[in-house]
Rosetta silent file (secondary structure, phi, psi, omega in degrees, C-alpha in Angstrom):
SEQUENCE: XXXXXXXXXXXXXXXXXXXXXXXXXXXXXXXXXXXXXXXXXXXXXXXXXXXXXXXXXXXXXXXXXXXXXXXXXXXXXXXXXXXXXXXXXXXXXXXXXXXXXXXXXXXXXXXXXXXXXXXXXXXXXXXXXXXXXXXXXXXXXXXXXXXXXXXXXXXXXXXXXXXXXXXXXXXXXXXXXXXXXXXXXXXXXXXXX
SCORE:     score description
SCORE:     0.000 S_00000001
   1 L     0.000  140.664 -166.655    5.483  -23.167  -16.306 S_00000001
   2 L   -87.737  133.532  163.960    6.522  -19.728  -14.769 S_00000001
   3 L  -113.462  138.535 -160.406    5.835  -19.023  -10.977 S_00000001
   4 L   -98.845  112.255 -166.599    3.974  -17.243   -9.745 S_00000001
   5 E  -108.271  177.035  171.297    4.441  -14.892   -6.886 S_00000001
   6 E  -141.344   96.685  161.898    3.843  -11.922   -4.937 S_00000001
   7 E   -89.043  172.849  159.835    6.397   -9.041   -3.273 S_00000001
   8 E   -75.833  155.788 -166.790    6.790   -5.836   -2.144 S_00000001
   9 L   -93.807  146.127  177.588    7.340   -3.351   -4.890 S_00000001
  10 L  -112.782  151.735 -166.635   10.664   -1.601   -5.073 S_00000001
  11 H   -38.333  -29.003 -165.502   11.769    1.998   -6.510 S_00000001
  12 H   -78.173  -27.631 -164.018   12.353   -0.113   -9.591 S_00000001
  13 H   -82.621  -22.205 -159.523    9.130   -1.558   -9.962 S_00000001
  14 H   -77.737  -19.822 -170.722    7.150    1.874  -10.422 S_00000001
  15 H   -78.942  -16.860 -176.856    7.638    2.404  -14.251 S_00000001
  16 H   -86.879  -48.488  149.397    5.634   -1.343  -14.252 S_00000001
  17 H    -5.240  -90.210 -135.247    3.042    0.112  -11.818 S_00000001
  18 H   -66.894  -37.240 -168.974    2.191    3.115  -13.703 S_00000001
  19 H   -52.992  -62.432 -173.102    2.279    0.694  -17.000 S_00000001
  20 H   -62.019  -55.995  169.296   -0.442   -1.825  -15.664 S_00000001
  21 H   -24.033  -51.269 -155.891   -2.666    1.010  -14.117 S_00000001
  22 H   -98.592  -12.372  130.553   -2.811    2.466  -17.217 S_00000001
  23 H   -34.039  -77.212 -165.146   -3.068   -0.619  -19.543 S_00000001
  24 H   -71.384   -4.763 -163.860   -5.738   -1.973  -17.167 S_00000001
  25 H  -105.092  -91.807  177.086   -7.703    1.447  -16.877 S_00000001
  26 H   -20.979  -66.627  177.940   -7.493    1.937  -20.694 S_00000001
  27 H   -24.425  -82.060 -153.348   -9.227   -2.032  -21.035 S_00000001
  28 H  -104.526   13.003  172.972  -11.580   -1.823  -18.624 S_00000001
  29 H  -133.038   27.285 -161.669  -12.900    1.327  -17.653 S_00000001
  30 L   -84.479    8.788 -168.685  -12.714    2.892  -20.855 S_00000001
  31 L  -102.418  -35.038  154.394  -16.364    3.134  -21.223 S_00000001
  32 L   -51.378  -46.838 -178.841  -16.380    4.755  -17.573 S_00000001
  33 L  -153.221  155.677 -152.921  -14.088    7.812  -17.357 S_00000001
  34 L   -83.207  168.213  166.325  -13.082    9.987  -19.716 S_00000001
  35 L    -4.713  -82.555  174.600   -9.798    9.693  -22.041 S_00000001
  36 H    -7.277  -80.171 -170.421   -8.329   12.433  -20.227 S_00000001
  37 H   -54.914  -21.799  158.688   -8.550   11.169  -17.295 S_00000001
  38 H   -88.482  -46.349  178.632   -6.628    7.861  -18.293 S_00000001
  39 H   -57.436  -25.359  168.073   -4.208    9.411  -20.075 S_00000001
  40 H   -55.674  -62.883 -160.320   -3.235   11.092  -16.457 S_00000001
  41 H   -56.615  -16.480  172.802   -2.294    7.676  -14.836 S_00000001
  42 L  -109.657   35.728 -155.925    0.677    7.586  -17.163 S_00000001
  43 L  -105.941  155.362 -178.866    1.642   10.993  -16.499 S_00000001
  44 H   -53.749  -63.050 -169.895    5.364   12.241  -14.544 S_00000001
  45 H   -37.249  -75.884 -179.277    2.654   13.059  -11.444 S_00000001
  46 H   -38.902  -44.359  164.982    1.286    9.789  -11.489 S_00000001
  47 H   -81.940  -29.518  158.740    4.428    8.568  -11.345 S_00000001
  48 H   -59.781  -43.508 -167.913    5.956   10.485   -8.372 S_00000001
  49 H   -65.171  -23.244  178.729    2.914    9.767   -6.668 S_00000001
  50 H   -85.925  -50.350  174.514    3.477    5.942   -6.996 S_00000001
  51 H   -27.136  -43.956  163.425    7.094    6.183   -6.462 S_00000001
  52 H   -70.566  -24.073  173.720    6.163    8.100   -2.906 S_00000001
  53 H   -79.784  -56.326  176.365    3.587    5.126   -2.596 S_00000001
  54 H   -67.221  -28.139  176.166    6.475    2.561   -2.866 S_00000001
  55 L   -86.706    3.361 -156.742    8.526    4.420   -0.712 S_00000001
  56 L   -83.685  -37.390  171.261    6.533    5.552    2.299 S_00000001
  57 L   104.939 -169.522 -162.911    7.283    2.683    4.284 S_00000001
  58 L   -12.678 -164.038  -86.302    5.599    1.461    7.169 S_00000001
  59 L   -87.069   28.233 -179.471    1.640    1.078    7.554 S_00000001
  60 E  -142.722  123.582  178.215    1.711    1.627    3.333 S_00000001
  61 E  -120.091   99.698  151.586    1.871   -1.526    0.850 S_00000001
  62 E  -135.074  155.737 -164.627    2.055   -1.805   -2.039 S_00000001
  63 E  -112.097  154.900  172.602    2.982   -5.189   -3.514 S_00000001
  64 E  -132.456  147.920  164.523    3.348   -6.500   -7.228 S_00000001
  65 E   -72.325  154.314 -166.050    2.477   -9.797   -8.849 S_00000001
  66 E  -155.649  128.764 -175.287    4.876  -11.503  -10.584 S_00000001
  67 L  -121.790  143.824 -162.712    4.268  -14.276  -13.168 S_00000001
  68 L    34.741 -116.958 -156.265    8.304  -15.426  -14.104 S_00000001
  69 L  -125.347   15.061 -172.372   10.096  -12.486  -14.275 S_00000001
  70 L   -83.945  161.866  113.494    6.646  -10.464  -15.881 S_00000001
  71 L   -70.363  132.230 -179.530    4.964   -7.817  -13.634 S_00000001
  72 L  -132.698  -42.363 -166.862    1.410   -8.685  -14.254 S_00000001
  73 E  -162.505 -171.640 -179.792   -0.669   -6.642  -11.365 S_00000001
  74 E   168.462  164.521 -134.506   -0.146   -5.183   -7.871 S_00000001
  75 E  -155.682  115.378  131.534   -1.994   -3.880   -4.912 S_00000001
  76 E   -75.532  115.115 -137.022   -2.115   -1.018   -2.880 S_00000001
  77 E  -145.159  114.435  160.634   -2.589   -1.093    0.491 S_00000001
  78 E  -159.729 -177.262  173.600   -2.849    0.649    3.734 S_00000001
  79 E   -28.642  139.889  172.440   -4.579    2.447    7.340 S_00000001
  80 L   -73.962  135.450 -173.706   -8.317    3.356    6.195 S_00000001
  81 L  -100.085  -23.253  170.389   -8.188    7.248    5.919 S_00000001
  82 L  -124.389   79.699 -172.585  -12.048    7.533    6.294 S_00000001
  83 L   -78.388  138.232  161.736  -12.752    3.747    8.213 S_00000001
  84 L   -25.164  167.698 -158.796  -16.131    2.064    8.509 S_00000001
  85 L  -143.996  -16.586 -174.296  -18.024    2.906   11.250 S_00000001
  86 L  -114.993  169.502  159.857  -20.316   -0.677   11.157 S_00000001
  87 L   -77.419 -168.581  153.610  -18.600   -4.284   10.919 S_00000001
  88 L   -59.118  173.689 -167.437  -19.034   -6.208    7.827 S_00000001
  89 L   -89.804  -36.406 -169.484  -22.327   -8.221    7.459 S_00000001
  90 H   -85.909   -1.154  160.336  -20.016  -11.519    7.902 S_00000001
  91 H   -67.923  -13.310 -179.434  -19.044  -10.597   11.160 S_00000001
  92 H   -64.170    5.225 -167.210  -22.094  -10.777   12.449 S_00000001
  93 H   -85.790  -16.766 -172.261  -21.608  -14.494   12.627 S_00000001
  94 L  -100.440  146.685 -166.304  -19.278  -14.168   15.960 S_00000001
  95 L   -76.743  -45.784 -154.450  -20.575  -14.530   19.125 S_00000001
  96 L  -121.981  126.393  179.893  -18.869  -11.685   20.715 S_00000001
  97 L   -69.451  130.035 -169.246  -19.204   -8.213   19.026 S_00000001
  98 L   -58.877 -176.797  160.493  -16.179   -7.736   16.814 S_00000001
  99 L   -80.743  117.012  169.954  -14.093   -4.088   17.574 S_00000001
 100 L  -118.219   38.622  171.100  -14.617   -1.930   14.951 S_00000001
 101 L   -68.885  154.480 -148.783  -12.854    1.068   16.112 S_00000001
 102 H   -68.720  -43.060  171.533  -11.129    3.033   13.651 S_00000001
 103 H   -53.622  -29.069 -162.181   -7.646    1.709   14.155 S_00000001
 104 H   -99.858   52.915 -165.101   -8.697   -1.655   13.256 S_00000001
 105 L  -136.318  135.981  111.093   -9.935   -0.637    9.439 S_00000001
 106 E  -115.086 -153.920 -142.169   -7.794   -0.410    6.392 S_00000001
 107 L  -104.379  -98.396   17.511   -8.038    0.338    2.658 S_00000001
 108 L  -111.838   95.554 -168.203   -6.934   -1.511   -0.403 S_00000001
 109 L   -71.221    5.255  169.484   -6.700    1.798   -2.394 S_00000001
 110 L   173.295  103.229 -178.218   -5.886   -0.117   -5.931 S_00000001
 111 E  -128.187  131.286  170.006   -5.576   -4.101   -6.734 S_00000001
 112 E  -156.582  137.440  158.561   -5.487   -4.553  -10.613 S_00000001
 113 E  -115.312  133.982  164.138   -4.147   -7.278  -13.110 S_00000001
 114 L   -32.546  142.915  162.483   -3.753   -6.809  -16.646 S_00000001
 115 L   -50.454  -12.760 -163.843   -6.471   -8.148  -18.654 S_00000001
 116 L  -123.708  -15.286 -172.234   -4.636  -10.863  -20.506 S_00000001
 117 L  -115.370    6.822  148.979   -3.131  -12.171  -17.274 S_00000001
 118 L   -39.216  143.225 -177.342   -6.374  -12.483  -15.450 S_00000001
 119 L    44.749   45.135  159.285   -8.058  -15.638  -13.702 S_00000001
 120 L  -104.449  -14.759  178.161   -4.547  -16.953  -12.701 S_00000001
 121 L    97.084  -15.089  179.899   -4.962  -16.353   -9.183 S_00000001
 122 H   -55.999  -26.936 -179.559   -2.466  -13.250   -9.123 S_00000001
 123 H   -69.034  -62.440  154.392   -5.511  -11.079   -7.608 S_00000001
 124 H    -7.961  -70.243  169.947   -6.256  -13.637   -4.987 S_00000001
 125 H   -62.588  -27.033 -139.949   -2.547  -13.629   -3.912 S_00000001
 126 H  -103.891  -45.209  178.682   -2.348  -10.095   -4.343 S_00000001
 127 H   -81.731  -60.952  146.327   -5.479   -9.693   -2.046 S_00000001
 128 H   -19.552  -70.162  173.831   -4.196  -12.327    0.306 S_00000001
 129 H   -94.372    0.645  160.688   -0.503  -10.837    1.177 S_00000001
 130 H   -69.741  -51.338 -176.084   -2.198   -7.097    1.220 S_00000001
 131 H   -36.551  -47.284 -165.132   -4.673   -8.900    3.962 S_00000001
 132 L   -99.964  -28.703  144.500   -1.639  -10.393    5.913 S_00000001
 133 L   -21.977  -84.420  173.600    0.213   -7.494    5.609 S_00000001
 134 L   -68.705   -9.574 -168.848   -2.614   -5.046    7.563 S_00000001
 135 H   -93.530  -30.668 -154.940   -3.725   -7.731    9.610 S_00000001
 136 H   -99.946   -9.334 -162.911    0.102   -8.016   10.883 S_00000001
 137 H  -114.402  -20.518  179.111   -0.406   -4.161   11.154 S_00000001
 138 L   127.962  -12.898 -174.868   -3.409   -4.576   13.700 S_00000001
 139 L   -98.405  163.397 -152.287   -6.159   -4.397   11.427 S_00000001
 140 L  -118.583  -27.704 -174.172   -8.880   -6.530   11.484 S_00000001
 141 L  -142.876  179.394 -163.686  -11.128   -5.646    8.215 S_00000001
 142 L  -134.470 -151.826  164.566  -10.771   -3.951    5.194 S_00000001
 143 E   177.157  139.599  136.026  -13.128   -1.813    2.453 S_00000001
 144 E   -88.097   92.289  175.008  -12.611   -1.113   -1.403 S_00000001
 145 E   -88.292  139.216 -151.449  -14.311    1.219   -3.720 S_00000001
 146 E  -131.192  128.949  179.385  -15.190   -0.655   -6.766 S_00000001
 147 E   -56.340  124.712 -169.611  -16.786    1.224   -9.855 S_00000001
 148 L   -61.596  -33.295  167.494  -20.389    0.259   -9.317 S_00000001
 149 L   -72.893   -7.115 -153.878  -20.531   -0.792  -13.456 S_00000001
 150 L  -103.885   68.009  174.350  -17.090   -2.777  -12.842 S_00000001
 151 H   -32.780  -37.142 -172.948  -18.793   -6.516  -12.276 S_00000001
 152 H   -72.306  -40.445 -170.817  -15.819   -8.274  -12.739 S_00000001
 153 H   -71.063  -59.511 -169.356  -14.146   -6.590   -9.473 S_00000001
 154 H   -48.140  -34.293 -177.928  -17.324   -6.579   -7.365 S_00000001
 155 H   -49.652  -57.200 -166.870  -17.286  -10.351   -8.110 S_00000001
 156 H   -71.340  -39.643 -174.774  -13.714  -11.173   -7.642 S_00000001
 157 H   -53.348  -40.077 -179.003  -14.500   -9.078   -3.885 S_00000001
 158 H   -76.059  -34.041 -176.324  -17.654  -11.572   -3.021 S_00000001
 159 H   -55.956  -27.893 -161.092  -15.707  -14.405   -3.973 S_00000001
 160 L   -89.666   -1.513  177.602  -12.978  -13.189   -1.611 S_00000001
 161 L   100.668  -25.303  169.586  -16.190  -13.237    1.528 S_00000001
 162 L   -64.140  114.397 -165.001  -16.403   -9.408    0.892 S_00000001
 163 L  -116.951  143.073  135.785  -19.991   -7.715    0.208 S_00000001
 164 L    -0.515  154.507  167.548  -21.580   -4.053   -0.474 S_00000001
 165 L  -155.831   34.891  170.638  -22.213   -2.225    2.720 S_00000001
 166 L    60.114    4.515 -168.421  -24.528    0.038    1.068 S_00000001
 167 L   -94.840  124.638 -163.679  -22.096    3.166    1.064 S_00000001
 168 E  -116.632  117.875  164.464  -22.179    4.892   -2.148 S_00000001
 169 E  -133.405  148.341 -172.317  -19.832    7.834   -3.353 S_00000001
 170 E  -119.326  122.096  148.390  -20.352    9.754   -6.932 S_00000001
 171 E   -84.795  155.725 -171.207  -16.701   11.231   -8.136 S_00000001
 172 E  -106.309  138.354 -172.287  -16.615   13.983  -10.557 S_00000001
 173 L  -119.625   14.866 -166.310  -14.631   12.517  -13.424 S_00000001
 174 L    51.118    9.294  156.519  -14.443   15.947  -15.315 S_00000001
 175 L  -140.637    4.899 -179.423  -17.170   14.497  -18.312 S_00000001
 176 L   163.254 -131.366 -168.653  -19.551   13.286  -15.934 S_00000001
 177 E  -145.795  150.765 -166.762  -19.714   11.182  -12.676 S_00000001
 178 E  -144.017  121.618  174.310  -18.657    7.786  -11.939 S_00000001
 179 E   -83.869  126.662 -177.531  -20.483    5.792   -9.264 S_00000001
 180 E  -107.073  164.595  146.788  -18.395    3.642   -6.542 S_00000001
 181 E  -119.611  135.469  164.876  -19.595    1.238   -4.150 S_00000001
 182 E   -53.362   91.144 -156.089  -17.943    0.437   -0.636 S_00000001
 183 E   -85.781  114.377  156.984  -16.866   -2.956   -0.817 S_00000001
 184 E   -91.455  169.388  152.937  -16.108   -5.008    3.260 S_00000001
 185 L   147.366  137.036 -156.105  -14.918   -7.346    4.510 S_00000001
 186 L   -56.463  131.821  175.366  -12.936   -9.179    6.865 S_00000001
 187 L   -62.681  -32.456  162.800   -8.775   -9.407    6.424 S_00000001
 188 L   -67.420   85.500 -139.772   -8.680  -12.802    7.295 S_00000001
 189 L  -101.082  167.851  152.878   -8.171  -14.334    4.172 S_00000001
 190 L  -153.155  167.830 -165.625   -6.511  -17.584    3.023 S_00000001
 191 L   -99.318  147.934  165.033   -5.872  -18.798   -0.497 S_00000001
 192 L   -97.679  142.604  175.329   -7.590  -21.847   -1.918 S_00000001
 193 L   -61.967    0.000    0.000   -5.652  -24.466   -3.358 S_00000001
């Protein structure tokens, strides 16, 4: 059996990126946004821009899954550029009102596994060592926008303690509009055995 891990991604790693984005886009959102618009994620932009993603260094993560010696998924991760302004609903569970100042918010701006190497636990981990990552960075919670049709991700996010927080944004997708919802929830995660 191969094992399975999680790292930081290296300059080397980006041609595997851009591969899974655009694999996993093409699956599962192909009913969602137009052609076009997939056909971009595998484009020389798309690839400087992840290459500039793996390289920025400090408060910016992104990590890849690794099942043997495969790339299978990976995670992008850093400071919230527009952060919540409420906690999460499960904070309300603490005695003492959590901080929710801006500094203590980030992002996870992109976690996807290939479709064939799904419900292996690579998201989990993936979502895990972004978590200890930002949490290690100061931040205390996180937010996702998750295509409001995309069930399977909103899923894997409740499973992970993470709910809706009722924040809605409509993107222009250049054939029509694609609804996200604004996914919380607190970075203190741990993996189940």
């Amino acid at each position: 059996m191969a094992i399975a891990a999680v790292r930081p991604a290296a300059d080397s790693d980006v041609d595997e990126i851009v591969r899974i984005q655009t694999g996993t886009w093409e699956a599962a959102y192909a009913d969602l946004v137009p052609e076009a618009a997939i056909a971009q994620l595998g484009s020389p932009d798309a690839r400087r821009a992840w290459a500039a993603a793996v390289a920025a260094g400090e408060g910016f993560h992104v990590l890849l899954a690794t099942e043997g010696a495969q790339a299978v998924g990976f995670c992008a991760a850093a400071r919230a550029q527009a952060p919540a302004v409420v906690a999460p609903a499960s904070a309300a569970e603490h005695t003492d009102p959590p901080a929710v100042g801006p500094e203590h918010w980030a992002e996870i701006g992109a976690l996807l596994v290939e479709p064939r190497w799904g419900r292996r636990g690579h998201g989990g981990r993936l979502l895990a060592a972004a978590a200890q990552a930002l949490r290690d960075a100061g931040a205390l919670y996180g937010l996702a926008w998750v295509p409001e049709a995309d069930e399977a991700s909103r899923r894997f996010y409740t499973r992970a303690g993470w709910e809706p927080d009722g924040t809605v944004r409509v993107l222009d997708t250049g054939a029509g509009e694609l609804r996200e919802v604004r996914i919380t929830g607190s970075l203190d995660l741990k993996l189940r055995d």
